[in-house]
C-alpha positions in Angstrom: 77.3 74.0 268.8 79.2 77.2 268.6 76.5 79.2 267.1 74.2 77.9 269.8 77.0 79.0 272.8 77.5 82.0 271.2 73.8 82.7 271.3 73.1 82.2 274.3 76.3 83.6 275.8 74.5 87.1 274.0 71.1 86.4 275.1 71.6 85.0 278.8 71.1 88.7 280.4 67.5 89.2 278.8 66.8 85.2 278.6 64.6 84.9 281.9 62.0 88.1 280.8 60.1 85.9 278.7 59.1 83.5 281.7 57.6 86.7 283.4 54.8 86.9 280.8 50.7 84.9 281.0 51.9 82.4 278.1 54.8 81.0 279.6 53.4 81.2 283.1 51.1 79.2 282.3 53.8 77.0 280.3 55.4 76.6 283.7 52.3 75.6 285.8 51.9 73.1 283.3 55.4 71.5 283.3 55.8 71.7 287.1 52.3 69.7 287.6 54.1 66.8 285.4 57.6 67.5 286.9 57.0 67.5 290.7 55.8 63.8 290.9 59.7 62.2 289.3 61.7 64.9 291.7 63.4 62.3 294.2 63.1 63.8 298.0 66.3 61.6 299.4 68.9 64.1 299.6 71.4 61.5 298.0 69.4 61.4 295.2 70.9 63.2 291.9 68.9 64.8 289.0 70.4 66.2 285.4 69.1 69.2 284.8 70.2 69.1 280.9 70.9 72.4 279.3 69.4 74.2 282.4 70.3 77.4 281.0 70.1 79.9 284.0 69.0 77.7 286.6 65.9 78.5 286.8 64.3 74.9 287.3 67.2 73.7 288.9 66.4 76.0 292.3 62.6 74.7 292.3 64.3 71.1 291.9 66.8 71.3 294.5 64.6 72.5 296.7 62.4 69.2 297.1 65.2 68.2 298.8 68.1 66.1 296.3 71.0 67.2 294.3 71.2 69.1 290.8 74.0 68.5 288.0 72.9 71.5 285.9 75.1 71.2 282.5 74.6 73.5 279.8 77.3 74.9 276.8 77.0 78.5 277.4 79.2 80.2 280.5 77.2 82.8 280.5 73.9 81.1 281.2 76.1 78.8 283.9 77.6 82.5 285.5 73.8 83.5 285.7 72.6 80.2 287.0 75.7 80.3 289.7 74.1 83.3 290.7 71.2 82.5 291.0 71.9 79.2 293.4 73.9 82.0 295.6 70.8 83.7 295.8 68.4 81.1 296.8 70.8 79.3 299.3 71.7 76.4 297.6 75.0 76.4 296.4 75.9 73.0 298.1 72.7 71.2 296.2 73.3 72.8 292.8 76.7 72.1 290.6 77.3 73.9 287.6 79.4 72.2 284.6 79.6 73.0 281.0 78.8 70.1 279.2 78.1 69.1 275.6 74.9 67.3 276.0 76.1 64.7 273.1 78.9 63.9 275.4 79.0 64.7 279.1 82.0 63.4 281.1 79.4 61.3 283.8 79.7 57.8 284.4 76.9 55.0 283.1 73.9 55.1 285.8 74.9 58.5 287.5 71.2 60.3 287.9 68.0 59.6 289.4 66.0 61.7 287.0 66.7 63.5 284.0 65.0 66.9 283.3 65.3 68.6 279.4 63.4 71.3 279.4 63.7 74.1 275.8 66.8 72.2 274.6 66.1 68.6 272.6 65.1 71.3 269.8 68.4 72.3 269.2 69.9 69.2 268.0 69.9 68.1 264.6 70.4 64.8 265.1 68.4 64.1 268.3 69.3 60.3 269.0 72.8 61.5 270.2 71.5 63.7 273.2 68.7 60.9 273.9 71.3 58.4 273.7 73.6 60.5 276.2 70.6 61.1 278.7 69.9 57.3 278.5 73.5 56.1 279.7 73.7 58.4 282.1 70.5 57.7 284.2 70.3 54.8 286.6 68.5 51.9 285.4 64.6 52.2 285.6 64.8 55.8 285.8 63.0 58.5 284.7 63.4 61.4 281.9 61.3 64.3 281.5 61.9 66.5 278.1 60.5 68.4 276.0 59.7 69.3 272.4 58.8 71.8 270.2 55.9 70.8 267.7 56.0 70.7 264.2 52.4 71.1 263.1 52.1 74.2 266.0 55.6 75.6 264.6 53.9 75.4 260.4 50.8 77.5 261.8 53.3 79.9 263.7 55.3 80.0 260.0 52.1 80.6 258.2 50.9 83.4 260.2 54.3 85.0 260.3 54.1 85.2 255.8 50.7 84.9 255.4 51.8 85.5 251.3 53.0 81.9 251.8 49.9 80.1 252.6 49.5 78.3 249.3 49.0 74.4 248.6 52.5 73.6 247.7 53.8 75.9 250.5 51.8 74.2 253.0 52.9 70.9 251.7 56.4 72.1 252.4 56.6 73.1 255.5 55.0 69.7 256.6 57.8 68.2 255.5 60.2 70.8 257.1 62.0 70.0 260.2 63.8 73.0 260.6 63.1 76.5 261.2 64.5 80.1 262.3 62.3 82.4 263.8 62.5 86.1 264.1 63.0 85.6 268.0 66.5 84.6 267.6 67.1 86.4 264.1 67.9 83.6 262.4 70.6 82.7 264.4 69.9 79.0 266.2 67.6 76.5 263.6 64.7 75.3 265.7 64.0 71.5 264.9 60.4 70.2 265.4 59.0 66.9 265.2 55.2 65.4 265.2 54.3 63.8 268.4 54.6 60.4 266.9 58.0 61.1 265.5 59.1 62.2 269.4 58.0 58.9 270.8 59.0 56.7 268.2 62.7 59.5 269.3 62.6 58.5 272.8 61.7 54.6 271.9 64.3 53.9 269.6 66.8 55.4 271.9 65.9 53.0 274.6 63.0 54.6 276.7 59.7 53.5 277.3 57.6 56.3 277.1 54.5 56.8 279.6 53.0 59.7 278.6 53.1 62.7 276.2 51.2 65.9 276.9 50.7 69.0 274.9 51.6 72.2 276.5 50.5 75.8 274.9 47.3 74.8 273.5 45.5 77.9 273.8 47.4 80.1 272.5 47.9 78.6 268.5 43.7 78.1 268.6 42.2 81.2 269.8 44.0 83.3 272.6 46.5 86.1 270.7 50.0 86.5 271.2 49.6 90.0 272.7 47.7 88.3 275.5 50.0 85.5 276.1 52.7 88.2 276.1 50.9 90.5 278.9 53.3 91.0 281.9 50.4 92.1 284.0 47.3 90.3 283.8 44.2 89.2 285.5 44.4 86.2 288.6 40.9 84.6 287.3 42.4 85.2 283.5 45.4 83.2 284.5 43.3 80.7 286.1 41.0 80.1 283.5 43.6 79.6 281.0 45.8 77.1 283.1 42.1 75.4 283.8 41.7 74.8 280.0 44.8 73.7 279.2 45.0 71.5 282.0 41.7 70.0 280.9 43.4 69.4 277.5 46.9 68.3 277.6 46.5 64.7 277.8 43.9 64.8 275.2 45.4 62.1 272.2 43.9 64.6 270.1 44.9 67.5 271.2 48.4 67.0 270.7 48.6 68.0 267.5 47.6 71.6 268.8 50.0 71.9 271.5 52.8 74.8 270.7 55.4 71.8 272.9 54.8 68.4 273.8 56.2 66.7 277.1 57.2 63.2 277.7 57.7 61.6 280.9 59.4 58.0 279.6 61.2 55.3 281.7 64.6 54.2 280.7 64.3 50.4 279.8 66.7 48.1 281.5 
């Protein structure tokens, strides 16, 4: 955990660039269609925002009306967040803690909704931030989180050493749950998991899960990086991309494509 704080803590100034570019804006569209529907209105309601980074979900969240807890382990993403709910007026909807998401200090039933959103991939041992989320939220609630994929994440390793695309390699990296990237140097392992693996995850841990969805379709079959990475691009281009992955993320069999999958599960009672 102190190699991810100390990460992010370096990172937090340039973190939010990414989310300017045609990939992730799409990434966005997609996870606010599937996130808006759980958002509680009743402005007694609570939602977790669970390593919330920056805050940049928790502003579009508090703005439907309830509360945010935003936790996360880095100060520096939690300074940028602060500013952030300054910014946008909502300082007495949005509190800030650092939190060790294995651990928090919240009572048994505290949240409405739970949100994870680019942070279950940073656990080794996943179970004991599922576990976590699942005491903490009120009984029949809701969780939505995210994954990173791990057939999505072998073609992203493939294409990054071409030199190692050989049987035995391949074979490997199927059974590989962990990875470093060149985005963050090596720095934070990336753990990945098949979408049967993250509902069998969410399942054990106490949740009955409702749906998954694959997000990031297009860009692992056919679109390039250096167009998912354009900062200015095309309306219609945008469009049509959103379109098609729309039309594909709750495809069974077209979650094996997806670059993340996205489960919206009900905590049993």
């Amino acid at each position: 955990m102190e190699d991810i704080t100390s990460y992010y803590n370096e990172k937090s100034k340039l973190y939010d660039d990414i989310f300017e570019t045609l990939g992730y804006k799409v990434y966005d569209a997609i996870t606010w269609k599937y996130l808006e529907p759980y958002i509680p209105t009743d402005p007694d309601a609570v939602v977790l925002d669970a390593g919330g980074g920056t805050g940049r979900w928790a502003v579009r969240i508090a703005e439907k009306g309830c509360k945010v807890v935003l936790v996360d382990a880095s100060e520096e993403m939690l300074r940028l967040a602060a500013k952030r709910a300054k910014q946008s007026g909502l300082v007495d909807r949005i509190t800030l803690k650092k939190e060790d998401l294995r651990r928090t200090n919240y009572r048994e039933g505290t949240f409405d909704l739970a949100f994870c959103e680019h942070t279950l991939f940073l656990f080794k041992e996943p179970d004991l931030p599922l576990k976590e989320l699942y005491r903490v939220l009120k009984k029949e609630a809701h969780v939505v989180i995210s994954a990173q994929n791990l057939y999505a994440q072998c073609l992203a390793s493939l294409s990054d050493n071409p030199d190692a695309a050989n049987v035995t390699d391949v074979l490997d990296l199927l059974k590989c749950k962990r990875y470093a990237t060149m985005a963050n140097e090596g720095k934070v392992a990336i753990y990945t998991w098949t979408p049967d693996e993250f509902k069998q995850m969410l399942e054990r841990n106490g949740f009955h899960v409702e749906k998954i969805i694959g997000k990031s379709i297009a860009m692992p079959l056919r679109i390039s990086k250096d167009v998912f990475m354009k900062r200015k691009y095309p309306k219609n281009l945008f469009d049509k991309i959103l379109e098609f992955e729309l039309a594909m993320c709750e495809r069974p069999e077209a979650l094996a494509l997806a670059g993340h999958l996205q489960a919206i599960a009900r905590k049993r009672s």
